[in-house]
C-alpha positions as CSV (number, residue, x, y, z in Angstrom):
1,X,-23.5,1.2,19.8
2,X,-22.9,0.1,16.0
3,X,-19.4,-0.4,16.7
4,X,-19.2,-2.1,20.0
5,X,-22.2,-4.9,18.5
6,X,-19.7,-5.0,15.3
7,X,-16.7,-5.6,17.4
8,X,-18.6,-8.3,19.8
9,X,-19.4,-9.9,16.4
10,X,-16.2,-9.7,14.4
11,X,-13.6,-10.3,17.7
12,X,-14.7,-14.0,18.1
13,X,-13.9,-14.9,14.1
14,X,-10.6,-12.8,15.1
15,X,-9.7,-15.1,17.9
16,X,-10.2,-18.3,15.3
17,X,-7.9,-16.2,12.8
18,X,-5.1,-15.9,15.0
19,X,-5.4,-19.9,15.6
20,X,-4.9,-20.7,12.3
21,X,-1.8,-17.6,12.0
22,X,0.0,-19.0,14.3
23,X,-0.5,-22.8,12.7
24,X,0.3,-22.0,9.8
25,X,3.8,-19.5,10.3
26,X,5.0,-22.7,12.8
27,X,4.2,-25.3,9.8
28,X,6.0,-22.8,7.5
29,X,8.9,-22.7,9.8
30,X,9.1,-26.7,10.5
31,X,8.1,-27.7,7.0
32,X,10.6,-27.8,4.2
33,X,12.3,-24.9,2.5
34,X,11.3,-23.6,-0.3
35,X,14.1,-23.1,-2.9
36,X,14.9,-19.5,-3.3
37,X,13.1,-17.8,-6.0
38,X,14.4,-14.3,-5.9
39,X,18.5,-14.3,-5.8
40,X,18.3,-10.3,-4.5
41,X,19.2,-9.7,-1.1
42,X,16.5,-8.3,1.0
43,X,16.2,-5.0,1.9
44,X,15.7,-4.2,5.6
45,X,15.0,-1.1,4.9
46,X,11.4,-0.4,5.9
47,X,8.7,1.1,3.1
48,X,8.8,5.0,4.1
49,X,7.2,8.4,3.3
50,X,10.0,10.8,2.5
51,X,9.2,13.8,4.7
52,X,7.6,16.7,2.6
53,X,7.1,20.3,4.1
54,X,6.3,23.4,2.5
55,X,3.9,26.8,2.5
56,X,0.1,25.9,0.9
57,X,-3.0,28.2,0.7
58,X,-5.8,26.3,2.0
59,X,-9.5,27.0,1.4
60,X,-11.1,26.8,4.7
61,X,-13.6,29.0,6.8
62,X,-17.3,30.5,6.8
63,X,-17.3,31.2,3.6
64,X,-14.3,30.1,2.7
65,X,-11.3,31.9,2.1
66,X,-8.1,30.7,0.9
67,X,-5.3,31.2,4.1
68,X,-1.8,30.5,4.5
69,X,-0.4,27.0,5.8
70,X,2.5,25.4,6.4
71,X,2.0,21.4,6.0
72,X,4.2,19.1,6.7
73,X,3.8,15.5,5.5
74,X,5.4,13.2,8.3
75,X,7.4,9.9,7.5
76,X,5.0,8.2,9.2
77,X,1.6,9.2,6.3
78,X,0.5,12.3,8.8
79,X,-0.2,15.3,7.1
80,X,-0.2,18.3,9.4
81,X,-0.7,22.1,8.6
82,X,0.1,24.9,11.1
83,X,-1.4,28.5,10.8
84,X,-3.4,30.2,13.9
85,X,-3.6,27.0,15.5
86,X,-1.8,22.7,14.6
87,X,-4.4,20.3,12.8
88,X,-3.3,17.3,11.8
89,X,-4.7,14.3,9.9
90,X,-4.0,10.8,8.9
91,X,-3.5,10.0,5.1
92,X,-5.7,7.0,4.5
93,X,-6.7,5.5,1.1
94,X,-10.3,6.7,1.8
95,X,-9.0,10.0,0.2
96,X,-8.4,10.4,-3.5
97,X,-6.2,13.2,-4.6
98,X,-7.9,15.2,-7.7
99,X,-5.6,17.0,-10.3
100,X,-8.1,20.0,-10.5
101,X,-11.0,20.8,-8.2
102,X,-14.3,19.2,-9.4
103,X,-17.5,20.9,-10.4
104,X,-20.0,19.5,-7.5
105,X,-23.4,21.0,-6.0
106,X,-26.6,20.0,-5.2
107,X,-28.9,20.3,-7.7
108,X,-28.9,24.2,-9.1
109,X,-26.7,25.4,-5.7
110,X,-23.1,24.6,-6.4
111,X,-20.5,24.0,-3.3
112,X,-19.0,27.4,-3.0
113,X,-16.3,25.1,-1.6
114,X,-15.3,24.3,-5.2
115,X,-16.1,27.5,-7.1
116,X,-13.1,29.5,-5.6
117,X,-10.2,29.9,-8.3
118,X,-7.0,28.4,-8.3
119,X,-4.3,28.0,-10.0
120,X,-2.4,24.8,-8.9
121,X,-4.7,23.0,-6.8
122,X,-4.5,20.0,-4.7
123,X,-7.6,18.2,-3.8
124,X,-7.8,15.6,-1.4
125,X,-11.5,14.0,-1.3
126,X,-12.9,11.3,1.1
127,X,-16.1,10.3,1.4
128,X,-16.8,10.4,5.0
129,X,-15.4,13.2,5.7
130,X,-15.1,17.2,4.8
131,X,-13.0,17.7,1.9
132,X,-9.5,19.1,1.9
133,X,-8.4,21.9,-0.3
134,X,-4.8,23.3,-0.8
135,X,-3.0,25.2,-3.2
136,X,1.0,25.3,-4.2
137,X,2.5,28.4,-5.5
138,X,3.7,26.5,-8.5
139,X,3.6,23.8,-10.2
140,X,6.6,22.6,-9.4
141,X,5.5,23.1,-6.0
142,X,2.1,21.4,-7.0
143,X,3.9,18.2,-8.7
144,X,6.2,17.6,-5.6
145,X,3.0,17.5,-3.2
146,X,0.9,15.2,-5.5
147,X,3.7,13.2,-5.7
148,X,4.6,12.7,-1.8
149,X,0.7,12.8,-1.1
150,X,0.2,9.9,-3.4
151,X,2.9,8.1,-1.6
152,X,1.6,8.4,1.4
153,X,-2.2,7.6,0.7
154,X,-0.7,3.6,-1.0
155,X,1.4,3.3,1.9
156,X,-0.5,3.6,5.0
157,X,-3.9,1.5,2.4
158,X,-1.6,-1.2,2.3
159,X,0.1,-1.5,5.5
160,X,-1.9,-4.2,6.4
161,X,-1.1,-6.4,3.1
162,X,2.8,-6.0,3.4
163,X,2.9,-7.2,6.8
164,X,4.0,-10.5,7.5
165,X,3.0,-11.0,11.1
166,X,0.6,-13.5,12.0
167,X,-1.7,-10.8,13.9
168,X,-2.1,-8.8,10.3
169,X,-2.7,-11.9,8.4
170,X,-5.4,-13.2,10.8
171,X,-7.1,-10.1,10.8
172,X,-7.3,-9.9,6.9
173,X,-8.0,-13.4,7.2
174,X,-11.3,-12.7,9.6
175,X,-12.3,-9.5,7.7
176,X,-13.0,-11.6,4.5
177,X,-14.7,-14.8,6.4
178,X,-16.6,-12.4,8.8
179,X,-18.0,-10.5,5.5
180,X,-18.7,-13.7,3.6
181,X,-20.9,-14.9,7.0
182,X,-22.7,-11.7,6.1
183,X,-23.4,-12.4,2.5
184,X,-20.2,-10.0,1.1
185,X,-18.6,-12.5,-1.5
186,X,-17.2,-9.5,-4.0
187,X,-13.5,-8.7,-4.0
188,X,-12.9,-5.0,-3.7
189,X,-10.3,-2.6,-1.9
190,X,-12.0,-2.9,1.7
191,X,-9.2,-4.3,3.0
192,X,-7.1,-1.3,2.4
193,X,-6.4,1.3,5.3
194,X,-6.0,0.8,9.3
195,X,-7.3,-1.9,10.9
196,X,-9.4,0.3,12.2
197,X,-10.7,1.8,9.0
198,X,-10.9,-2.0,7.8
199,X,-12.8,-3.2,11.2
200,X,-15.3,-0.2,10.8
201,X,-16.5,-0.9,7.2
202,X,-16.2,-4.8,7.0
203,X,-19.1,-4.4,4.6
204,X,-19.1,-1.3,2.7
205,X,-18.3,-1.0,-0.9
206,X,-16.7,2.5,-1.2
207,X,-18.4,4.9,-3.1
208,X,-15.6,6.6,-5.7
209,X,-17.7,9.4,-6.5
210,X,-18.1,12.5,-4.8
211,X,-21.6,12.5,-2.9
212,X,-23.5,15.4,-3.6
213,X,-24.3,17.2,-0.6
214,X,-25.1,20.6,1.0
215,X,-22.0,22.1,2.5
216,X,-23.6,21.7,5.6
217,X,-23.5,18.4,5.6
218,X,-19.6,17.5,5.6
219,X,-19.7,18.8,9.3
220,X,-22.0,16.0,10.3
221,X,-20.2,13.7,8.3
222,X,-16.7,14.2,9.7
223,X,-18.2,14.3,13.0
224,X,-19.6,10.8,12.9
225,X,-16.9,9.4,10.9
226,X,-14.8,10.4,13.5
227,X,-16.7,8.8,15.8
228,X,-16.9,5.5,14.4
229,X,-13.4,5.4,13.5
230,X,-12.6,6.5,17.5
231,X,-14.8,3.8,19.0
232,X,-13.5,1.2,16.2
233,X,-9.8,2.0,17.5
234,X,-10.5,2.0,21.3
235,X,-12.4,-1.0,20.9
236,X,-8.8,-2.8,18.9
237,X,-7.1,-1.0,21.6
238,X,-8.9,-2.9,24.3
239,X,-8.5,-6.1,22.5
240,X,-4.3,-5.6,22.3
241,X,-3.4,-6.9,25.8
242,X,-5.5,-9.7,25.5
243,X,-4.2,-10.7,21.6
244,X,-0.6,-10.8,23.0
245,X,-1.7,-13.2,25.8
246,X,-3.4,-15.3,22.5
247,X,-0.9,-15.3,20.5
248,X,1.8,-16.3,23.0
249,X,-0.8,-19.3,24.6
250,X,-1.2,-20.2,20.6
251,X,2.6,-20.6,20.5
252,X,3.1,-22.5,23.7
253,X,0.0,-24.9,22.8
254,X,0.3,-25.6,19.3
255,X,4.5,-25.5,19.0
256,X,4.1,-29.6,21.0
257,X,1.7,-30.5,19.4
258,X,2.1,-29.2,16.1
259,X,2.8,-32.4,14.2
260,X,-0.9,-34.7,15.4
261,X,-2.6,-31.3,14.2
262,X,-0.6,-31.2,11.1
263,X,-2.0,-34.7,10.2
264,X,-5.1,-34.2,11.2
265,X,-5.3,-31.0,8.9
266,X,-4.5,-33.4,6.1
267,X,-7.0,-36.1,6.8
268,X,-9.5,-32.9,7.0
269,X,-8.1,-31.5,3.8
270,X,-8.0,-35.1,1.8
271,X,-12.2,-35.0,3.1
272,X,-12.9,-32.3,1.7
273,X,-11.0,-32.3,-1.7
274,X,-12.9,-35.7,-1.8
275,X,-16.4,-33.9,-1.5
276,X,-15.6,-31.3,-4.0
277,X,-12.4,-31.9,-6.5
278,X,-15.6,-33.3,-8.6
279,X,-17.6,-30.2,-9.0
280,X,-15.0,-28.0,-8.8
281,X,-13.3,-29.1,-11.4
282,X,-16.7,-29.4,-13.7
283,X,-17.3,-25.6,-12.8
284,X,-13.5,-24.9,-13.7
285,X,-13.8,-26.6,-17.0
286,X,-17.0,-24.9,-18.1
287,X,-16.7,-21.7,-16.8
288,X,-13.1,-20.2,-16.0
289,X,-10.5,-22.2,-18.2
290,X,-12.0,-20.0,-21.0
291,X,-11.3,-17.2,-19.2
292,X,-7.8,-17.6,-17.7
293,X,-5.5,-16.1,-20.6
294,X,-7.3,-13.0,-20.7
295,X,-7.0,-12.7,-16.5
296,X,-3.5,-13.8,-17.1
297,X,-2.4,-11.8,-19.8
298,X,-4.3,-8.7,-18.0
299,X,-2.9,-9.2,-14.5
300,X,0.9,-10.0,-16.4
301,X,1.0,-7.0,-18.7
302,X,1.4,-4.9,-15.4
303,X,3.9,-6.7,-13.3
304,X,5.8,-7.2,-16.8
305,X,5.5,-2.9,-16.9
306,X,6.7,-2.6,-13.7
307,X,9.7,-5.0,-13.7
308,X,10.7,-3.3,-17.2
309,X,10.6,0.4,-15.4
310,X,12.5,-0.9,-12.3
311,X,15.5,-2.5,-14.2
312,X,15.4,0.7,-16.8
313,X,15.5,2.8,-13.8
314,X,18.1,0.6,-12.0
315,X,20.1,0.2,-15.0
316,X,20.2,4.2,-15.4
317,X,21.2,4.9,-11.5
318,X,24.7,2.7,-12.0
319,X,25.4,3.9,-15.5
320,X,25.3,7.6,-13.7
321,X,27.8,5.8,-11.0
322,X,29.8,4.7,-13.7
323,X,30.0,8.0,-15.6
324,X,31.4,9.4,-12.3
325,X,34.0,7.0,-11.5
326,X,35.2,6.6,-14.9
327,X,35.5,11.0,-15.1
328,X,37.9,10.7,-11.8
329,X,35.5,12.8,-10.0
330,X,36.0,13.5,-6.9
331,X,35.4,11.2,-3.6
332,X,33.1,13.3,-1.7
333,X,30.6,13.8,-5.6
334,X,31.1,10.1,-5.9
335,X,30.2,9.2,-2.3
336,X,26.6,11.6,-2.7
337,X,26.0,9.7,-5.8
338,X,26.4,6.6,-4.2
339,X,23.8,7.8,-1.2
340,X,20.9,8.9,-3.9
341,X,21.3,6.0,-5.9
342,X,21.0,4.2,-2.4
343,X,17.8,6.1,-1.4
344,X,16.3,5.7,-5.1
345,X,13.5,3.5,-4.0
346,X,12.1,6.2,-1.5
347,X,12.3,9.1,-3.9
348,X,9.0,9.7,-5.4
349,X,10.2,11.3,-8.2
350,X,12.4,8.9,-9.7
351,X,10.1,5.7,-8.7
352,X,7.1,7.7,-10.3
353,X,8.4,6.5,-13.6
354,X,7.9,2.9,-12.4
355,X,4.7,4.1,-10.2
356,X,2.7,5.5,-13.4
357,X,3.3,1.7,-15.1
358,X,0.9,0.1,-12.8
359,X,-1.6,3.4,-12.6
360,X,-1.9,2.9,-16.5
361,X,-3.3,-0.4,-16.2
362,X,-5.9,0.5,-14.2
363,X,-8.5,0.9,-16.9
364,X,-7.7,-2.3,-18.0
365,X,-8.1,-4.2,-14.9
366,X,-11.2,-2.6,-14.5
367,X,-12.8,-4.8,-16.9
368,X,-12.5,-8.0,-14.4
369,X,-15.0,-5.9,-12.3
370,X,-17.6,-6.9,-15.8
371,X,-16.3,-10.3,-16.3
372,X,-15.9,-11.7,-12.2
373,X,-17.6,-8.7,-10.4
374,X,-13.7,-8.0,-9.2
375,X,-13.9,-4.3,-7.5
376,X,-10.2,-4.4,-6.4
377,X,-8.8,-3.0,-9.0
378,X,-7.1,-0.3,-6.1
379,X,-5.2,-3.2,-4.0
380,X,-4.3,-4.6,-7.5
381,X,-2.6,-1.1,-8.5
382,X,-1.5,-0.1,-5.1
383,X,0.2,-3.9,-4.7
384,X,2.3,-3.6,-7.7
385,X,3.7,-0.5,-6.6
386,X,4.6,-1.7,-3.9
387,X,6.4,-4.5,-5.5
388,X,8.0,-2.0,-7.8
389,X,9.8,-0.2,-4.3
390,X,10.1,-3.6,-2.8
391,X,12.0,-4.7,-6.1
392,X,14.3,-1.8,-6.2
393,X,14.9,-1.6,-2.6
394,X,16.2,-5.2,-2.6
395,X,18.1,-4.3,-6.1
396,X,20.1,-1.6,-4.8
397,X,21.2,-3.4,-1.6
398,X,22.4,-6.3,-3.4
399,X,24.1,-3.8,-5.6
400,X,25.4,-1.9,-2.9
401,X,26.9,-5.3,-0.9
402,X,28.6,-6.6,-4.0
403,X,30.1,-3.7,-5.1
404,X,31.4,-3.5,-1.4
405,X,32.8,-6.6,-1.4
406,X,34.9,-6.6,-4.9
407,X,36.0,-2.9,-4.0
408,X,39.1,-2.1,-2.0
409,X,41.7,0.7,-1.9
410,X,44.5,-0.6,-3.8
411,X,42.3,-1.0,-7.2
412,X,43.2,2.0,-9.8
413,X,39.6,3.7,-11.1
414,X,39.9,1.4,-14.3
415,X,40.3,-1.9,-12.1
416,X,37.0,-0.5,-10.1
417,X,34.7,0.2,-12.9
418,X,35.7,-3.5,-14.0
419,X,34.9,-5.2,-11.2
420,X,31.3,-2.8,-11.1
421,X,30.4,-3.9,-14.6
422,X,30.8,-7.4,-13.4
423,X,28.7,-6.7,-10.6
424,X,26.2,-5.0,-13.0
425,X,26.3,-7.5,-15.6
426,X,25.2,-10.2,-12.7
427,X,22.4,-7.7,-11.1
428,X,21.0,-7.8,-14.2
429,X,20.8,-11.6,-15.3
């Protein structure tokens, strides 16, 4: 009953979103150009999960034992695991991977849950729901997972924020105003997960501690969780057919008239800068100028990471292309290099290096939470990752395309690795 009064609630601010979506992506596309600011080809290659499988042990049962699984980690952020019977589950940024398996009970009974020895754990917790265990055979085994796992949990958190459609950036749009009408001003990570998972906490702060609870309890848990999240999606569900009708009516309705609402947005605008440039700009002055180069200089030190991993990394993938052509190897050796430095933005291995930049800094950005109350630190970490991949990704197309173009059949291996270090020398300016 929650959940149907929040969606009667949150479905009308929704509806307003997708007015002013719509607006604004046709006054994008009518409005003037904006020079281009990145020289890199774009990537249509879509963010992906490479597809992980493998045997784990996992800790499950009354009491629990540890059992044999096979789990496979879809492309599309599903975990599954198969042993008497298929379970599978959706990765969500709810769950926080732990490198060993924490020490939690309830006052003098521990969780015989996290008691049980292992060797190379993997230990996925969420608040809402029962905990899951698993354990590689070695760490080899153990690093791969944690890698592909964490891959998986900062893709589907920000699937919402790397969308570009008007629907996504209405609904983000009407989260935030809908949780300001209900006195939620902080910035935190709410925003990241499913719109589902986003729709059914529109004003929860996430808790990143493990609760201490009987292990009774985590039954109940996942078990209402599961509920809310089920009515929260049927009741989205419900609401597609009539968003595509919107959407389309926005399109046919504003497109005419576009330009009179254009002004009148302006004259609106012009208002209200009018009724507040004053004290805003007094509040400014006196209490964020002062504070700007340390925001600045915090939020800049971990792009400027990033960007210097990527073009290390980038700068590493061609020299290995290099190495190859100039040694005469052979065509099919050069033509595999030439696929993995292609898929280098989707392997978690090599993208960890640029990955661990931005995970660093996350101790550092916590301190906005002291200065500004900022609790996002998460969407701040999880969003330069995502520009590190979106980064390389464009990178190694444009590399890719130019190398293509300057290549033919009739240059000898010396004239080839000239034209690439032109190629490279201009990637990298």
């Amino acid at each position: 009953g929650q959940v149907d009064t929040l969606l009667r609630n949150f479905l009308p601010c929704y509806r307003g979103q997708l007015a002013a979506s719509v607006l604004r992506q046709i006054s994008r596309e009518l409005g003037p150009q904006e020079p281009a600011r990145c020289q890199l080809l774009h990537s249509k290659k879509l963010p992906r999960v490479r597809e992980h499988r493998g045997p784990l042990a996992q800790l499950r049962g009354h009491p629990p034992q540890w059992q044999p699984s096979f789990c496979v980690l879809r492309g599309d952020g599903r975990l599954e695991w198969f042993s008497h019977r298929e379970v599978s589950a959706w990765l969500t940024v709810h769950l926080r991977l732990h490198p060993t398996l924490p020490s939690v009970g309830l006052g003098s009974k521990p969780d015989p849950l996290l008691e049980m020895p292992v060797s190379f754990p993997l230990f996925l917790q969420h608040p809402f729901r029962q905990h899951l265990c698993f354990s590689a055979a070695t760490g080899e085994a153990q690093r791969a997972w944690r890698l592909a796992l964490q891959g998986g949990i900062r893709l589907r958190g920000t699937v919402l924020q790397r969308s570009q459609a008007p629907a996504a950036r209405a609904f983000l749009d009407a989260i935030r105003l809908y949780r300001q009408q209900h006195g939620q001003f902080s910035n935190d990570d709410v925003t990241l997960g499913s719109d589902a998972e986003v729709s059914a906490a529109p004003g929860r702060t996430r808790d990143p501690q493990i609760p201490s609870r009987p292990t009774e309890v985590p039954m109940l848990l996942d078990a209402v969780h599961a509920a809310v999240l089920a009515g929260a999606s049927a009741g989205l569900r419900a609401f597609q057919p009539e968003k595509d009708e919107l959407l389309a009516a926005l399109e046919r309705t504003i497109r005419p008239d576009v330009d009179q609402m254009l002004r009148l947005r302006a004259r609106v605008a012009s208002r209200l800068k009018g009724a507040v440039q004053g004290p805003l700009e007094s509040c400014l002055r006196g209490k964020v100028d002062a504070q700007l180069p340390r925001i600045t200089q915090t939020l800049l030190s971990t792009v400027e990471a990033e960007l210097a991993a990527v073009r290390t990394l980038l700068t590493q993938g061609m020299d290995r292309l290099f190495r190859l052509l100039r040694g005469s190897s052979s065509s099919t050796q050069l033509r595999k290099e030439v696929y993995s430095f292609g898929e280098m933005p989707w392997d978690p291995e090599l993208m960890q290096i640029c990955y661990r930049e931005a995970k660093r800094s996350q101790g550092q950005l916590g301190q906005l939470a002291a200065l500004f109350g900022f609790f996002g630190t998460q969407s701040l970490v999880f969003g330069a990752q995502d520009l590190a991949q979106q980064l390389m990704a464009d990178a190694v197309t444009t590399f890719l395309q130019l190398a293509d173009q300057c290549l033919t059949t009739t240059l000898d291996c010396d004239q080839a690795t000239q034209q690439l270090e032109k190629v490279r020398g201009r990637m990298l300016k």
